[in-house]
N, C-alpha and C positions, 0 to 999 in steps of 0.2 A: 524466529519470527518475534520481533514487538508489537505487540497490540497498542492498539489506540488509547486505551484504557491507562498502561503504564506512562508510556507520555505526558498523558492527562492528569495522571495523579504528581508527576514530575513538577509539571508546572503550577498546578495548586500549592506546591511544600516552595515554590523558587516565590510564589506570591503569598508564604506565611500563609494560608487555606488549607491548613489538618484538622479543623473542627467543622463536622458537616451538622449542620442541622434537618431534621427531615419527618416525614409520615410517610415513607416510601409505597410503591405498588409494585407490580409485576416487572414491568415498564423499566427498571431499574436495578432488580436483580441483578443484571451481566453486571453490572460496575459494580454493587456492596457485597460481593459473593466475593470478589478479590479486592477488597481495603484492608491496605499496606496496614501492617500494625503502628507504625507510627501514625493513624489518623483514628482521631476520636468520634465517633456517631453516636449524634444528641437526637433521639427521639423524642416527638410531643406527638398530642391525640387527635389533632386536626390541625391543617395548614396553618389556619391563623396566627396558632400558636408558636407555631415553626417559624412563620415571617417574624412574629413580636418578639419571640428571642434573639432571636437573628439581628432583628432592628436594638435592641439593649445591646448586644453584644458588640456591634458597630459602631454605636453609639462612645460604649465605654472604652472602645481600643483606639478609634481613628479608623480602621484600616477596617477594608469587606471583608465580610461574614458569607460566609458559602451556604448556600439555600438546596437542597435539591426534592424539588414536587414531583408529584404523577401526574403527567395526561392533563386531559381537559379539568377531568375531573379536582384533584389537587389543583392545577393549578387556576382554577374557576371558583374553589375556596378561599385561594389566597387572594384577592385581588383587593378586597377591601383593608388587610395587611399591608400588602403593595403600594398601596396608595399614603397610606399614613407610613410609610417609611422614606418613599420620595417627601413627603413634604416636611420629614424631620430630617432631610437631608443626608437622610442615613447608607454610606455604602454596602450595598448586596449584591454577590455574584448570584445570580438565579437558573440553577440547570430543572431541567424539566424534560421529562419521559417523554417519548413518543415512541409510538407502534414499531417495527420493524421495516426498517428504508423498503425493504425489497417488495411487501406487496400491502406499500400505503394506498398504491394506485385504487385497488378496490378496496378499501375503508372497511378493512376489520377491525372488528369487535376492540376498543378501547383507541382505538384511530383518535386526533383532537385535531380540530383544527386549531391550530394556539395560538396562531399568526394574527395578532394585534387583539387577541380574547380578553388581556388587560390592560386592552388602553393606551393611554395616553400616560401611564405609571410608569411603567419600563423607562430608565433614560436612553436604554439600547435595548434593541432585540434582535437576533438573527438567528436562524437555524442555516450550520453551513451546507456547502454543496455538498461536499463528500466527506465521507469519516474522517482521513487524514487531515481535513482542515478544523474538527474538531477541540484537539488542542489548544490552536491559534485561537479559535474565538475564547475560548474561557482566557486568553490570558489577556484579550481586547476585550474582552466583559470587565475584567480588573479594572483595567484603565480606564474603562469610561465611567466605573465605579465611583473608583476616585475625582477622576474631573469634575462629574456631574452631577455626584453627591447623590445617589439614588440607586435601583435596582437597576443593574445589568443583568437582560435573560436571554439564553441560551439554551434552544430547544432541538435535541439529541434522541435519533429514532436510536432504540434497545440496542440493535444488530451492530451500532456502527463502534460502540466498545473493543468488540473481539474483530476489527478492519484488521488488517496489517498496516505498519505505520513506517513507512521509508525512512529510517535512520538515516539515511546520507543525506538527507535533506531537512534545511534544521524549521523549528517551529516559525511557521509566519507572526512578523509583529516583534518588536525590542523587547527586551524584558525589562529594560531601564529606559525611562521618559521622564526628561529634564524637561523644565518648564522656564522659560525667560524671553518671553516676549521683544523685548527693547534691549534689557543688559542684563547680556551671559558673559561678563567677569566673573560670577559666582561659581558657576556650573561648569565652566570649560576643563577646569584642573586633569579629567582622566584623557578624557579626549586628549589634552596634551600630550601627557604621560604614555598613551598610545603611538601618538605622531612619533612622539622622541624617542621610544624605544625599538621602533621599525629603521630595518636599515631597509627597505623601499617599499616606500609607501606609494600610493596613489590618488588621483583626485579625481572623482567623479562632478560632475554639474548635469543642473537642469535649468528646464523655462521657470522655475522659481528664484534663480540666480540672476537674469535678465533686468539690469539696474546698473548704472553707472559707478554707486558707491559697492555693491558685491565685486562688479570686474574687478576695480581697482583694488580690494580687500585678496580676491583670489589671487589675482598676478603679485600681489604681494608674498601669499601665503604659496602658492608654487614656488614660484624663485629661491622663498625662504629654506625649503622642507627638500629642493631638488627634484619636485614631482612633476609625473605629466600629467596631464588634463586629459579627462576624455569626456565628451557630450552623451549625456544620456542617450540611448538608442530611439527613436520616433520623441523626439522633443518638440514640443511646441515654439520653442523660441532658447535662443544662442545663450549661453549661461557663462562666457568666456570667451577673450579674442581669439577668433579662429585661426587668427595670422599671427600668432603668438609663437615663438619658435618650439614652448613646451605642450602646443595644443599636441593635443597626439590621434585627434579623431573621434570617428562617433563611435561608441559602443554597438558591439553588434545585437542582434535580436531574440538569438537561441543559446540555449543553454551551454551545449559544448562549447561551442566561439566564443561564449564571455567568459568559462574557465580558462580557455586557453590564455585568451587573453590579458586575464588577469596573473595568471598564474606565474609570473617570474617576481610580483607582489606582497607582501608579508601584511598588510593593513590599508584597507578603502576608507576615504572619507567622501560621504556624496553632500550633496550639498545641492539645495533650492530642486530637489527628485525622490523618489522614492528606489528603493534595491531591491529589484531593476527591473524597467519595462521589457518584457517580452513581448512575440508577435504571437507564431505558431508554437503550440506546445511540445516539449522535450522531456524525455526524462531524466532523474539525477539532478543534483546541486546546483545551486547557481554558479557558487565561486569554490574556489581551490578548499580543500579540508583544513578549516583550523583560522581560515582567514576573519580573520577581525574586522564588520562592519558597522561604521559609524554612520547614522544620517541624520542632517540638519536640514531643517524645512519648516516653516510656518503653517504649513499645512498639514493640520495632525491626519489626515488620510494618509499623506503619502508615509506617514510615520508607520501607522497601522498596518501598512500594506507590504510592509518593506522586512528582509532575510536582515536583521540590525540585532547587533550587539548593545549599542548604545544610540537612542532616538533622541535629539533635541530640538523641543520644539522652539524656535526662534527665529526670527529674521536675517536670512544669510546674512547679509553683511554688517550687523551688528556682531551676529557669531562669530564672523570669522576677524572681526577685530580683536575682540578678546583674545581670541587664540597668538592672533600674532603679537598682542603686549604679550604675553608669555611663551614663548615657542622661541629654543632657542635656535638659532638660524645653522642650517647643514652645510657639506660640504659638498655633497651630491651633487652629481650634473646628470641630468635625464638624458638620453636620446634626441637629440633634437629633432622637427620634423622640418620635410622640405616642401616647399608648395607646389603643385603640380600645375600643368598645361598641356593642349592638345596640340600636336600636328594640326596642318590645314588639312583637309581631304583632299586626296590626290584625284587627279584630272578621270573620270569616270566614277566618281566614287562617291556614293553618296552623302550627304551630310544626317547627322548625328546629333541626337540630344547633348550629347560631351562638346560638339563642335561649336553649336551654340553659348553653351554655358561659360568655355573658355573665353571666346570673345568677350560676351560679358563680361565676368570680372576682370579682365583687359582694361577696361572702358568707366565700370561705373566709380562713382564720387564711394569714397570711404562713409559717408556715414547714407548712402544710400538704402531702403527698406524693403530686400526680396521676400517674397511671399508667395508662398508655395503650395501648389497641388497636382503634383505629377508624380503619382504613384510608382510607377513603371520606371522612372528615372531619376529620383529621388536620392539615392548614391553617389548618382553621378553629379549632383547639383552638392550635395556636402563637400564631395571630394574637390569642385572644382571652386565653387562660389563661396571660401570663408564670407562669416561675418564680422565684421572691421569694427562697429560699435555696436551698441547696446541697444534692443530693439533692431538690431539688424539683419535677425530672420523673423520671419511670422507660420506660422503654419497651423492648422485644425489639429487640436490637441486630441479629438476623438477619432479623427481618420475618416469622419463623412465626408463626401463629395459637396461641393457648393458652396463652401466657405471663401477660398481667396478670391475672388472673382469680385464682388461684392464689400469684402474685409479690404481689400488696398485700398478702393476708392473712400473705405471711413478713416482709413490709415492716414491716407493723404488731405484729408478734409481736418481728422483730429490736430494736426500737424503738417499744413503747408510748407517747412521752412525744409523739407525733405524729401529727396527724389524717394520714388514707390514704382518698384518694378514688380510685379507677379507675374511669376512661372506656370503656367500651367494647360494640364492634357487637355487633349479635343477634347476628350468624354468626357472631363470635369469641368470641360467650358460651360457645357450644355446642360448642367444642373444651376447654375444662376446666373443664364446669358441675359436676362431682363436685366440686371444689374448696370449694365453696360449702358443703358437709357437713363437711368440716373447719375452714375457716372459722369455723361455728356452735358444732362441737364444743369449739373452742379459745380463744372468747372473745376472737374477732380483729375489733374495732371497725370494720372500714373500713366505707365505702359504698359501695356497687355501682349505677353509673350505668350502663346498660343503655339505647342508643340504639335503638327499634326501629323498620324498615323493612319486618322481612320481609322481607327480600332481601338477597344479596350484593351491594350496592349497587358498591361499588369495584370488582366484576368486568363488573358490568351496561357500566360506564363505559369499561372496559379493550377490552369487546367491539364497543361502539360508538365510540369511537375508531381501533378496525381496521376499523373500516367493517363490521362484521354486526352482530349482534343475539344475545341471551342466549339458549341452548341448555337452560340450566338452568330448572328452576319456581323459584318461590317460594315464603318459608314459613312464609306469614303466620299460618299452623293453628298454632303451635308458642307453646303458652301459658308464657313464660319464665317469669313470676309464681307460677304453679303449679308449675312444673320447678323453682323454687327453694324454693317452700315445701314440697313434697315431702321436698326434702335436708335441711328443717328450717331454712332461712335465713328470717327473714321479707320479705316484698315485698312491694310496691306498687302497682299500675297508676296510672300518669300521661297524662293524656291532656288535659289544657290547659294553659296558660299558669300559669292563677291556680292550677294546685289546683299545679305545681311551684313558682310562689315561696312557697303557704304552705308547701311539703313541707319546701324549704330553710330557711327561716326555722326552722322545728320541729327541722330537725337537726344544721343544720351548727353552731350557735351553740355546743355542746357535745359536735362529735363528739370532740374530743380524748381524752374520759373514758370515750368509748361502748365496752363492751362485745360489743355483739351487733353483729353485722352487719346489714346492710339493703339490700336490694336493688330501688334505682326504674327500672319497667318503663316507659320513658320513648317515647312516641308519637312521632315525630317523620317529618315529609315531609323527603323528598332534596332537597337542594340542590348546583348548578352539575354536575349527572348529564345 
């Protein structure tokens, strides 16, 4: 067993933090009861004075100074410390006691609420969910130390020391964070050194990659390096051409399937994502043991969030410039992929979210803008409908219901010069069907694909995978075609095969110019439900 504690002390000696400063309490026992001998503990006689060394001692190095308070108490001392340390700009990791996780519920005796007790001082604060994420915050307390020039604090109930700490799974958050906003010629050097020393490497993207100058910087950087591309798993938008012969797909959602995945791989580079969105929780590793993850992203969240060897935070496609003036070009040829298509549905046979989808990309214009809400089939719309250019997927980057419905029609209004097609479920129609009136009113061209069931199909799914059965009706009574043409959208009912490839043919060939919106009330049976 490794405790949480060892971990913890790991990552304070990886962030140069062996000199603790402190006025300890009970609260804090479990962790100074086992201090590694290589770490030095500087007592002073009340907090203040704990902060005010701490703040010289930050001062005089550059680099944070490790704080650790009791409870309310201690840390209710220190806040006027606190304060004059943020505003000498001085880095301080700040751990702080708290009661025993297991029975804070009822507020025994030295219990704090600590949660925002100093203010507006802190440049970060968090107490994590669980022990094992312990570690990760102290080493995201470092960094936002450093960023933000101020106390980072990190508040740690007693018990969660002596957790057990899953060695197979490494600490959340890079331990190295490059910084180059604009130009990362400076920073790129290991990262290189990485690319170049893998004999197969890989390339992850995300919706922070979605920009004309990243594509062209990645299709650069793929070709170069012989890698394949894969889409972050639930991305908000296309981060590379789907119809790229080295696209190789979307990442999957769970932890086994994305070892697997990765696993014939020696080093990831993500890029405009974080490493990696999951759905439902797994246990064990993200990727293969030992594997080297790099991630580029402008977004220090996705930085912090992310299983990274090496975090930079930068603007992909500046990033990945740099990389390619330096990255000498491989031999490697990836796996190529092949694009798929569906059969038509045979004579009795119902049509199909896949059936539809096919057509589609049949049909529409190369730089046209699908936008998506269809949970339950949402696979199948990857697997069938690449995106051809940049911005050419959209989709709710949180997974609420009610976004594309409403989002094509500003899509289409931001940018007239572009066909806008949204995909999506009855049951996500009916979270922003009002939209559909504005829509009309504004002369916003899209087409409204409207997959219907009659059911929450993707929950149908959810419920039978947990082994019950749907609690919910159904609601098949629910005439969308009418509920749109009501708001004054015009619509359609589709309910075959032929009457949708005439419907296509009739609209898609000039939706670019189309004015009015249109909404096909499209029949279709569930599939792999």
């Amino acid at each position: 067993m490794t405790p949480v504690r060892d971990v913890a002390f790991e990552v304070m000696r990886e962030c140069g933090m062996t000199r603790m400063f402190s006025n300890p309490g009970s609260t804090e026992v479990p962790l100074l009861v086992h201090l590694p001998d290589d770490f030095e503990f500087v007592l002073a006689l009340h907090e203040g004075a704990v902060v005010g060394m701490a703040t010289g001692h930050a001062i005089a190095t550059g680099q944070p100074a490790l704080v650790l308070l009791h409870t309310a108490a201690g840390l209710g001392n220190a806040v006027g410390a606190l304060a004059t340390s943020r505003a000498n700009r001085a880095p301080l990791v700040v751990l702080v006691g708290q009661q025993d996780r297991r029975h804070l519920a009822n507020e025994p005796f030295l219990a704090g609420r600590l949660a925002g007790l100093a203010g507006d001082y802190p440049v970060w604060e968090h107490q994590p969910g669980r022990p094992e994420d312990v570690p990760g915050a102290i080493r995201r307390a470092w960094h936002e130390a450093i960023e933000r020039r101020g106390p980072a604090l990190v508040i740690i109930p007693m018990d969660d020391w002596d957790a057990e700490f899953d060695v197979t799974v490494p600490v959340v958050g890079p331990l190295h964070i490059m910084r180059a906003p604009h130009d990362a010629s400076r920073v790129v050097a290991n990262i290189v050194d990485l690319l170049e020393s893998a004999s197969k490497p890989v390339i992850v993207v995300g919706a922070g990659a979605d920009s004309p100058s990243a594509w062209s910087e990645l299709i650069r950087l793929s070709e170069s390096i012989g890698a394949p591309v894969w889409q972050e798993a639930f991305g908000s938008r296309a981060g590379f051409p789907q119809d790229h012969p080295q696209f190789a797909g979307h990442l999957p959602a769970g932890r086994s399937q994305l070892r697997h995945t990765l696993s014939d791989h020696d080093v990831a580079i993500v890029i405009g994502a974080g490493a990696f969105r999951q759905y439902g929780y797994e246990p064990g590793p993200l990727v293969p043991e030992g594997m080297p993850i790099i991630v580029i992203s402008e977004d220090a969240e996705e930085l912090h969030h992310s299983h990274a060897l090496i975090g930079l935070l930068s603007e992909p496609a500046s990033a990945c410039a740099a990389i390619n003036s330096r990255i000498r070009p491989s031999n490697r040829t990836p796996t190529l992929r092949t694009l798929l298509s569906v059969e038509a549905p045979v004579k009795g046979q119902g049509m199909t979210a896949s059936h539809v989808f096919s057509a589609l990309a049949q049909r529409i214009q190369e730089d046209t803008v699908v936008v998506e809400e269809t949970p339950s089939t949402r696979p199948e719309l990857h697997r069938l409908v690449p995106a051809r250019a940049p911005r050419g997927f959209v989709s709710a980057a949180m997974g609420g219901l009610g976004f594309a419905l409403p989002a094509a029609a500003g899509l289409r209004m931001g940018d007239p010069t572009r066909p806008v097609v949204a995909v999506i479920g009855d049951g996500s129609s009916l979270y922003a069907v009002q939209g559909l009136w504005s829509a009309a009113q504004y002369e916003c061209g899209v087409l409204y694909i409207v997959l219907n069931n009659g059911r929450y199909a993707i929950m149908d799914k959810l419920a039978g995978d947990a082994g019950g059965k749907p609690i919910w009706p159904p609601f098949a009574n629910v005439n969308i075609t009418e509920l749109a043409t009501s708001l004054g959208c015009p619509a359609r009912r589709v309910t075959t095969y032929d009457e949708l490839l005439l419907t296509f043919d009739e609209v898609l060939p000039d939706l670019a110019s189309r004015r009015e919106p249109l909404l096909l009330d499209i029949t279709v049976t569930s599939e792999n439900l």
